[in-house]
MDAnalysis code that builds the backbone (N, CA, C; Angstrom):
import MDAnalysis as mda
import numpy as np

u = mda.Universe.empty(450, n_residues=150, atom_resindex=np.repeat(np.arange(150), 3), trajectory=True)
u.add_TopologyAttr("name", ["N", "CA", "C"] * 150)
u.add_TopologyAttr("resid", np.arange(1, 151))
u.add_TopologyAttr("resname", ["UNK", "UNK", "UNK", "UNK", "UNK", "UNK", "UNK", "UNK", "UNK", "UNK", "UNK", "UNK", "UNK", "UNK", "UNK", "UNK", "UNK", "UNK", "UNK", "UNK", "UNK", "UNK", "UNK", "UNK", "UNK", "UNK", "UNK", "UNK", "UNK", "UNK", "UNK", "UNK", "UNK", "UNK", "UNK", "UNK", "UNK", "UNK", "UNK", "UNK", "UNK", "UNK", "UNK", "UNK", "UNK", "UNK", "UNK", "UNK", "UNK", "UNK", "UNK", "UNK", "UNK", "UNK", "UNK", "UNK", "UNK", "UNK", "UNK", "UNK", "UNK", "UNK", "UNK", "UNK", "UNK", "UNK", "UNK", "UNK", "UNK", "UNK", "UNK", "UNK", "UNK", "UNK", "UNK", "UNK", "UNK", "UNK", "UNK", "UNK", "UNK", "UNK", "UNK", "UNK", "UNK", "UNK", "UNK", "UNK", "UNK", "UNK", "UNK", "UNK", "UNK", "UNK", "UNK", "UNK", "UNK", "UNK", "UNK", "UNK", "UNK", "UNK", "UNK", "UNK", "UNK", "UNK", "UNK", "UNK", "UNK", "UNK", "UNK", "UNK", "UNK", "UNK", "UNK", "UNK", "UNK", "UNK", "UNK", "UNK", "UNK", "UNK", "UNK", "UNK", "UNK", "UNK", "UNK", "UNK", "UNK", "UNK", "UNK", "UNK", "UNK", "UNK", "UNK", "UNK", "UNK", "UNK", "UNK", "UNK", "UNK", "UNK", "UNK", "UNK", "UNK", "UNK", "UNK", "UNK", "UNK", "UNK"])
u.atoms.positions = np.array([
    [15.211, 53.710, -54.213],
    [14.276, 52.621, -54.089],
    [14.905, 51.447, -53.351],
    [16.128, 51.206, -53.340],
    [16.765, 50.164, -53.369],
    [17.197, 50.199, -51.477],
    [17.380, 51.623, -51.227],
    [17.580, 51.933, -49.269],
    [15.689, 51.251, -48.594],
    [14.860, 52.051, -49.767],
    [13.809, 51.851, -49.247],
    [13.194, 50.548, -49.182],
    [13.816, 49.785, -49.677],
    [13.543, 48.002, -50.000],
    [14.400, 47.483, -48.814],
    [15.232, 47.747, -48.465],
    [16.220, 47.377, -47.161],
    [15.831, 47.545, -45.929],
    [14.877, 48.942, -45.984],
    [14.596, 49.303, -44.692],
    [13.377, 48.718, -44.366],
    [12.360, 48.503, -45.295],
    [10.999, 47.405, -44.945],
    [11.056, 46.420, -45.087],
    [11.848, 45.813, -45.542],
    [11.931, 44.051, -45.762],
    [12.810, 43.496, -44.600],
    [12.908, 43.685, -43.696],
    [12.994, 43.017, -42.258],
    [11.612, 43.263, -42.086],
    [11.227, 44.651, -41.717],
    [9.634, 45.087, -40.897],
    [8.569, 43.968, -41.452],
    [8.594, 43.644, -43.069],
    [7.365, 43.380, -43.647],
    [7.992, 41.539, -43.170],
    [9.197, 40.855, -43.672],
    [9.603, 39.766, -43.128],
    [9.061, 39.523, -41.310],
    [9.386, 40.263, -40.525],
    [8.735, 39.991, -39.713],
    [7.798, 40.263, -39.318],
    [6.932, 41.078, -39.700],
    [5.610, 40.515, -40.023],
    [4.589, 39.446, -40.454],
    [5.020, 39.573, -41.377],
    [4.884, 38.200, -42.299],
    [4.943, 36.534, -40.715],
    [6.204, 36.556, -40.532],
    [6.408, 35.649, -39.304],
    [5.422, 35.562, -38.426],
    [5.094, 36.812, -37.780],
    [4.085, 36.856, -36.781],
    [2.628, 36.171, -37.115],
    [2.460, 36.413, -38.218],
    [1.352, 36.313, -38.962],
    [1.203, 34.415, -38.882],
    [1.971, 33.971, -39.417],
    [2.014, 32.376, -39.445],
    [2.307, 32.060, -38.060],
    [2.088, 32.630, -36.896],
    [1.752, 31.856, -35.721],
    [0.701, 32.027, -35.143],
    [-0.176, 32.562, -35.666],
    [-1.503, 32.771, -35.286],
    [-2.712, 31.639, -35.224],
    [-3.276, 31.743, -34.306],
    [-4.307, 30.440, -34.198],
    [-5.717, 30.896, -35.442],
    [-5.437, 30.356, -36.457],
    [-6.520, 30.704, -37.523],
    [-7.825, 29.739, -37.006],
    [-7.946, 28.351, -36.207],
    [-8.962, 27.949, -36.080],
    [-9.423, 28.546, -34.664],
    [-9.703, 29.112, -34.097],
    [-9.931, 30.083, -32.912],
    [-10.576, 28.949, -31.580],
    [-9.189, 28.271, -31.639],
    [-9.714, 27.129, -30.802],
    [-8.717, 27.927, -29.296],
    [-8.831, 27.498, -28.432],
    [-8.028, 28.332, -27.361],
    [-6.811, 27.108, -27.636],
    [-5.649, 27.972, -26.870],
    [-4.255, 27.441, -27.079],
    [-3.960, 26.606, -25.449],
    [-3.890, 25.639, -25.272],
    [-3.374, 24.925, -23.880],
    [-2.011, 25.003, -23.359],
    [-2.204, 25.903, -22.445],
    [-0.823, 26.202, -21.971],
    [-0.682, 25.041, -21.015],
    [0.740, 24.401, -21.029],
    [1.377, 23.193, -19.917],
    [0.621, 23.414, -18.822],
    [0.574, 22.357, -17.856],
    [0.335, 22.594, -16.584],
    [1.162, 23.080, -15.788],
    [1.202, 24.111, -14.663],
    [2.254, 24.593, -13.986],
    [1.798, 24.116, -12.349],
    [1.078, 22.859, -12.511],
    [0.321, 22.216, -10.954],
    [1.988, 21.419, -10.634],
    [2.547, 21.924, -9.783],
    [3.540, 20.621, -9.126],
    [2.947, 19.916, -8.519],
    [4.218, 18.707, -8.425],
    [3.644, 17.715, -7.362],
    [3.649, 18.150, -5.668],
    [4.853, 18.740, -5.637],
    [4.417, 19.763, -4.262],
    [3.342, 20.784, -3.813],
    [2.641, 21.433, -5.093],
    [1.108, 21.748, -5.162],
    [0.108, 20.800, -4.969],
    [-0.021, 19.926, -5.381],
    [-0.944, 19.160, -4.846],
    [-0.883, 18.261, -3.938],
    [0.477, 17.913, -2.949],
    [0.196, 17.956, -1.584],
    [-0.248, 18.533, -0.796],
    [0.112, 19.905, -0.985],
    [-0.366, 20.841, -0.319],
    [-1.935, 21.119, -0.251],
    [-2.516, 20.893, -1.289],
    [-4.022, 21.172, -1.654],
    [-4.490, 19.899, -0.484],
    [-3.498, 18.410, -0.823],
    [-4.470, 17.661, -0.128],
    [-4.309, 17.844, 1.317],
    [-3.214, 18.518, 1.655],
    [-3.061, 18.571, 3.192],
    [-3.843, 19.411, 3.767],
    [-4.512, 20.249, 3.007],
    [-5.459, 21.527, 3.462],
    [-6.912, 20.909, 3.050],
    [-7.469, 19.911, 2.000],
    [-8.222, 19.799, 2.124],
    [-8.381, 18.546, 2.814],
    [-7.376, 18.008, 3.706],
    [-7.733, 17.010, 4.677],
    [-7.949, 17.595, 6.273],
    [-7.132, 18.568, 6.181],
    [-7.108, 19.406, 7.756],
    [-8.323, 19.959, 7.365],
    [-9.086, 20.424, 6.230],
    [-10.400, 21.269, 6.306],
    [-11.416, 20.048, 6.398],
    [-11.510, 19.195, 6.086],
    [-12.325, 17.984, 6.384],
    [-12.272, 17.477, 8.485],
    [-10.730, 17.110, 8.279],
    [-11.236, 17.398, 10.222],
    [-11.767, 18.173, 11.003],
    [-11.042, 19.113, 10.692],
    [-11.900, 20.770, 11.259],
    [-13.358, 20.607, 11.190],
    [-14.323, 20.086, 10.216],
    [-15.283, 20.132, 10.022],
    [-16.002, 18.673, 10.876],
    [-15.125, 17.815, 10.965],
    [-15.899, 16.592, 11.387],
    [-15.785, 16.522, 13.083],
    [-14.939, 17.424, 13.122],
    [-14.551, 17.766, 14.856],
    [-16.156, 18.213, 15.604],
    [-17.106, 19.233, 14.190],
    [-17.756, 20.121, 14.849],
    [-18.818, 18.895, 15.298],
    [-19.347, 17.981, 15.212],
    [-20.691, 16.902, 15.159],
    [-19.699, 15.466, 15.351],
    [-18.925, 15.217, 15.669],
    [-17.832, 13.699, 15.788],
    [-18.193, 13.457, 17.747],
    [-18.752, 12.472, 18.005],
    [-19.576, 12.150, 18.916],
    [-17.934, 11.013, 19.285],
    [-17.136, 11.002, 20.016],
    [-16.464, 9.514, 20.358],
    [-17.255, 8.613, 20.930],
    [-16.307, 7.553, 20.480],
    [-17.051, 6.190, 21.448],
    [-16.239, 5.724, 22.270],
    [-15.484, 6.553, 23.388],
    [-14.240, 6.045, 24.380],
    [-14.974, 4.988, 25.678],
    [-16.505, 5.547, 25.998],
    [-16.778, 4.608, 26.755],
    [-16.837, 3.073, 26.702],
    [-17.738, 2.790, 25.491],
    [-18.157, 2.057, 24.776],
    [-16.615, 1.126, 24.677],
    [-15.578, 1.637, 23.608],
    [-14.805, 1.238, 23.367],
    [-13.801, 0.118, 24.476],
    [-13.660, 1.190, 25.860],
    [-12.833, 1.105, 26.967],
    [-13.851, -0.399, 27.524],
    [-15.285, -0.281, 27.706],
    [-15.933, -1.691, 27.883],
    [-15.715, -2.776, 27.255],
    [-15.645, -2.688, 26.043],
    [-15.312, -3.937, 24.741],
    [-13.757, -4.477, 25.461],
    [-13.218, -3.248, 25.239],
    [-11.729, -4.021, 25.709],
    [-11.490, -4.206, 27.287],
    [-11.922, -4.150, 28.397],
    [-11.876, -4.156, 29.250],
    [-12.421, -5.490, 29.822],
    [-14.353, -5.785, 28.672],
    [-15.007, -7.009, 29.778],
    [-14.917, -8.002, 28.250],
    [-13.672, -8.276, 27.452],
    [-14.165, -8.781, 26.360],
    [-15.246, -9.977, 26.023],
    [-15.860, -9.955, 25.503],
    [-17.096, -11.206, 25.500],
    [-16.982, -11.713, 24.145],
    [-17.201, -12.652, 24.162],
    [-17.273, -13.341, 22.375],
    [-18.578, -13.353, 22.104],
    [-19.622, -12.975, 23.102],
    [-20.445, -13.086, 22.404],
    [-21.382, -11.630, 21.602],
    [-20.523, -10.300, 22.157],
    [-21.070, -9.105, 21.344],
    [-21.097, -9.433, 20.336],
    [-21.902, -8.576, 20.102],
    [-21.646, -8.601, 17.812],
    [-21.191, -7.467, 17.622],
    [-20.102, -6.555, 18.488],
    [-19.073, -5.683, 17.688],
    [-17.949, -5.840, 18.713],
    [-17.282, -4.986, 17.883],
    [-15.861, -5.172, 18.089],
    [-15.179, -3.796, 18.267],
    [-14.357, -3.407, 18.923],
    [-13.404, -2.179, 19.007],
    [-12.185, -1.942, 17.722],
    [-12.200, -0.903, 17.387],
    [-10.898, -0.780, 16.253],
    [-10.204, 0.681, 17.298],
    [-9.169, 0.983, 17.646],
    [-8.420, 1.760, 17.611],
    [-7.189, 2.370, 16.448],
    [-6.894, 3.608, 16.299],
    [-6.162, 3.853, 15.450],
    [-4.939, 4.786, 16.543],
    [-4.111, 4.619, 16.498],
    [-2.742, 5.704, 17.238],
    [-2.158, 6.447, 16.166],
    [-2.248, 7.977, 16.036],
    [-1.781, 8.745, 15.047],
    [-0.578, 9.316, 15.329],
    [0.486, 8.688, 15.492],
    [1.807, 9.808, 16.288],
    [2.520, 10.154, 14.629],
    [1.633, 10.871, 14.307],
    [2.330, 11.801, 13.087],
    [2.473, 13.430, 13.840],
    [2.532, 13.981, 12.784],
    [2.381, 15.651, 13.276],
    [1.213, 15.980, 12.383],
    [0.421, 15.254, 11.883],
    [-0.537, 16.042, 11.269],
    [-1.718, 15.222, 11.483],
    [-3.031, 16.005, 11.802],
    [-4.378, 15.373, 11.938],
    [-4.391, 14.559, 11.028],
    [-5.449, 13.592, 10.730],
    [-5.876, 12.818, 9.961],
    [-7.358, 12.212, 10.230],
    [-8.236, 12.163, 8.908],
    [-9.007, 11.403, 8.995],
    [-9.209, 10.393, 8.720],
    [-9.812, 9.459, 9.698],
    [-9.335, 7.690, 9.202],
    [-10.953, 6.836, 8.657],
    [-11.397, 6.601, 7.231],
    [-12.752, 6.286, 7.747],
    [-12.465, 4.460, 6.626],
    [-14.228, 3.964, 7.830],
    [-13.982, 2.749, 7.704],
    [-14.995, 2.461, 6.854],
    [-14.913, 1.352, 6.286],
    [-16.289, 1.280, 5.979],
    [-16.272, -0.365, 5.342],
    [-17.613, -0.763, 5.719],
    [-17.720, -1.974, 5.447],
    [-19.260, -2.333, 4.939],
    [-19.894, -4.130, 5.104],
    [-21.245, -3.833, 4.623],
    [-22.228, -2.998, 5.402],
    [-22.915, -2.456, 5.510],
    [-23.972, -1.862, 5.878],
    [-23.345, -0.388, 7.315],
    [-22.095, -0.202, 6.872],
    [-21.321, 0.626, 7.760],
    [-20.203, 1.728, 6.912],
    [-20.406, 2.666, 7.700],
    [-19.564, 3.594, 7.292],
    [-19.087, 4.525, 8.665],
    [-18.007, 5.022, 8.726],
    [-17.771, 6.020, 9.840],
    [-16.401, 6.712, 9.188],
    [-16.654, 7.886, 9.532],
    [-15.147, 8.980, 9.045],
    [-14.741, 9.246, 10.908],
    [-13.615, 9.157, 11.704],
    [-13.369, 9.538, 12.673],
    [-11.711, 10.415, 12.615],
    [-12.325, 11.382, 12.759],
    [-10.878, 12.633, 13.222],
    [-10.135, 11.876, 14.051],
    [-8.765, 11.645, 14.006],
    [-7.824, 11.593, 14.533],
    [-6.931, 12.874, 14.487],
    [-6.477, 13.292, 15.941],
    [-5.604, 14.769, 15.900],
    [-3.825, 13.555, 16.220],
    [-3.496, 14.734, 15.863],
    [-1.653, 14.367, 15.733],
    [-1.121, 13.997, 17.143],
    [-0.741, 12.369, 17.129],
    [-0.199, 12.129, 18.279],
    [-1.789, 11.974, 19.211],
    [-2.362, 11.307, 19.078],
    [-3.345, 10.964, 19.227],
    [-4.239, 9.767, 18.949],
    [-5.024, 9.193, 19.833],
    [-5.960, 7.575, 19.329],
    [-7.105, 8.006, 19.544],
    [-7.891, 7.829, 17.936],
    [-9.240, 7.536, 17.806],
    [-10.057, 6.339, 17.423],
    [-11.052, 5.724, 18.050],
    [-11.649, 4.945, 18.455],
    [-13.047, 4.471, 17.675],
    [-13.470, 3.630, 17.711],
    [-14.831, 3.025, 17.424],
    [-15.360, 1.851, 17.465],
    [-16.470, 1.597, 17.630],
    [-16.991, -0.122, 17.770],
    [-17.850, 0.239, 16.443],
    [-17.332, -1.446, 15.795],
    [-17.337, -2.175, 14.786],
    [-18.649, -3.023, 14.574],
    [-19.048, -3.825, 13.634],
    [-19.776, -4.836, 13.893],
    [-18.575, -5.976, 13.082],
    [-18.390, -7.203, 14.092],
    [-17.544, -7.700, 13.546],
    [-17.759, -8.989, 12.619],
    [-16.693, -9.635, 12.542],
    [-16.942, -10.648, 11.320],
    [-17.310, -10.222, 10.057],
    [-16.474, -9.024, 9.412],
    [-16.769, -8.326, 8.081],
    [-15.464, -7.654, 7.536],
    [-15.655, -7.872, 6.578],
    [-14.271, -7.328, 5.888],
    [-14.631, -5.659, 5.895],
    [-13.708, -4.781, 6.398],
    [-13.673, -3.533, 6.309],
    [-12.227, -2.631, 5.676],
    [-12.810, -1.570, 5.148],
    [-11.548, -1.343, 4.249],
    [-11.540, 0.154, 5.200],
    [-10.288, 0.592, 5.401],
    [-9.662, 1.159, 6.342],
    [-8.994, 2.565, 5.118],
    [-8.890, 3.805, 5.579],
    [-8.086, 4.819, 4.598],
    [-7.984, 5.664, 5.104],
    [-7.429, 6.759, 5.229],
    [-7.341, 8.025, 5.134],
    [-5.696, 8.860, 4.216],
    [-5.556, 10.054, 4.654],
    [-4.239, 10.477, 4.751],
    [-3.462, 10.924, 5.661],
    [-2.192, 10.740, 5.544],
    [-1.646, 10.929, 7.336],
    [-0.325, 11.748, 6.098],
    [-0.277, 12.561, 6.157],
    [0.713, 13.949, 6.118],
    [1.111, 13.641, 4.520],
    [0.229, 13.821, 3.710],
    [0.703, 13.965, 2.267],
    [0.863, 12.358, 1.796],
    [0.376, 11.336, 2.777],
    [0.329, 10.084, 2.203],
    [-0.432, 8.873, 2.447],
    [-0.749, 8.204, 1.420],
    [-2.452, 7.768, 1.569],
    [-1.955, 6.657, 2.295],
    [-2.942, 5.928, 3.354],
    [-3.061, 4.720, 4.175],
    [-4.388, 4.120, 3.819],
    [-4.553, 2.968, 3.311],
    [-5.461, 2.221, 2.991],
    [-6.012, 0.353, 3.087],
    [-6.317, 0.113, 3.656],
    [-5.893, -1.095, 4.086],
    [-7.513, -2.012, 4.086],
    [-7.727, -3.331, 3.800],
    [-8.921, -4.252, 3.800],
    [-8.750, -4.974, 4.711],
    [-9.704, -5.271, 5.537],
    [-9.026, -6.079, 6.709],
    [-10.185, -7.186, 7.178],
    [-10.229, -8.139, 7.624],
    [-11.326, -8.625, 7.943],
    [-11.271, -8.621, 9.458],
    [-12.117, -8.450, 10.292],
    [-11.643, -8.219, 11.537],
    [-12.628, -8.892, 12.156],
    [-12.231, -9.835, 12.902],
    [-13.043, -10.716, 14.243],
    [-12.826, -9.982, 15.408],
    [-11.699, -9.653, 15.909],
    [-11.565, -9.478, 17.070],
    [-10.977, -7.798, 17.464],
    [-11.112, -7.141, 18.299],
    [-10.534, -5.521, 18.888],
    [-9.303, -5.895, 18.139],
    [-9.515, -4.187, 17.131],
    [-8.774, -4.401, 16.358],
    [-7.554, -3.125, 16.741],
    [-6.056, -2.901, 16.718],
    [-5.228, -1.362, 16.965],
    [-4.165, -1.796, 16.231],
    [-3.704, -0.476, 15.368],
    [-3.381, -0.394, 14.786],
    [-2.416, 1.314, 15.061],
    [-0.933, 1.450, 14.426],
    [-0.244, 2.617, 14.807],
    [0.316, 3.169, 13.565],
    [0.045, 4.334, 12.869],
    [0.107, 5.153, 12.185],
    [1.038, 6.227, 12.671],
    [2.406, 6.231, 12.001],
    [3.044, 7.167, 12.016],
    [3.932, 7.794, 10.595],
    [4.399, 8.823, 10.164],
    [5.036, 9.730, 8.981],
    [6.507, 9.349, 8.935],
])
């Protein structure tokens, strides 16, 4: 009796163990997050290159327009030119937006994208340029450029 008490009392002891780690309220168990922070650059760098890609297909420039503003400047338009210079290595989208205005404009890498403004308004400026956010409020009277690089 006494071999046979030796040989199940580990088996039934660990048993027993197993038993007290069991989730009795059958709630699911939350495993850690295994998201790095190098994972979710990556997510945003793909879902910012998939956002240009897409704004490339219908993104109308305004180089004429623009090249006039700065060329015959007048004080008396009611807009204004903003340029952006992207000499990163990675696209970016830069969008503006202010009262009664909004615009998202693709910028490709090593590259200036363009737009007329309506001026005398505070506009807040953002995008991401290679895994890092650019964001800026600006009030802008006059042709506005600005150089973005990583």
């Amino acid at each position: 009796m006494n071999k046979f008490l030796l040989l199940f009392l580990p088996i039934i002891l660990f048993l027993n163990s197993c038993g007290s780690t069991s989730n009795h309220n059958n709630q699911p168990v939350r495993k850690p997050s295994t998201t790095s922070n190098t994972e979710t650059k990556t997510d945003t760098s793909i879902q910012t290159e998939r956002e240009y890609q897409a704004l490339l297909k219908t993104y109308k420039p305004e180089t004429a327009e623009v090249l006039n503003s700065l060329l015959n400047s007048s004080s008396n338009s009611p807009e204004v030119s903003i340029s952006v210079e992207n000499k990163s290595n990675c696209n970016m989208v830069l969008t503006i937006s202010g009262k009664n205005y909004f615009k998202k404009i693709p910028i490709a890498k090593n590259k200036t994208g363009s737009a007329m403004i309506p001026k005398n308004q505070n506009y807040n400026l953002s995008g991401m340029l290679c895994n890092s956010v650019y964001k800026k409020t600006k009030y802008i009277t006059n042709s506005f450029s600005i150089k973005l690089s990583n």
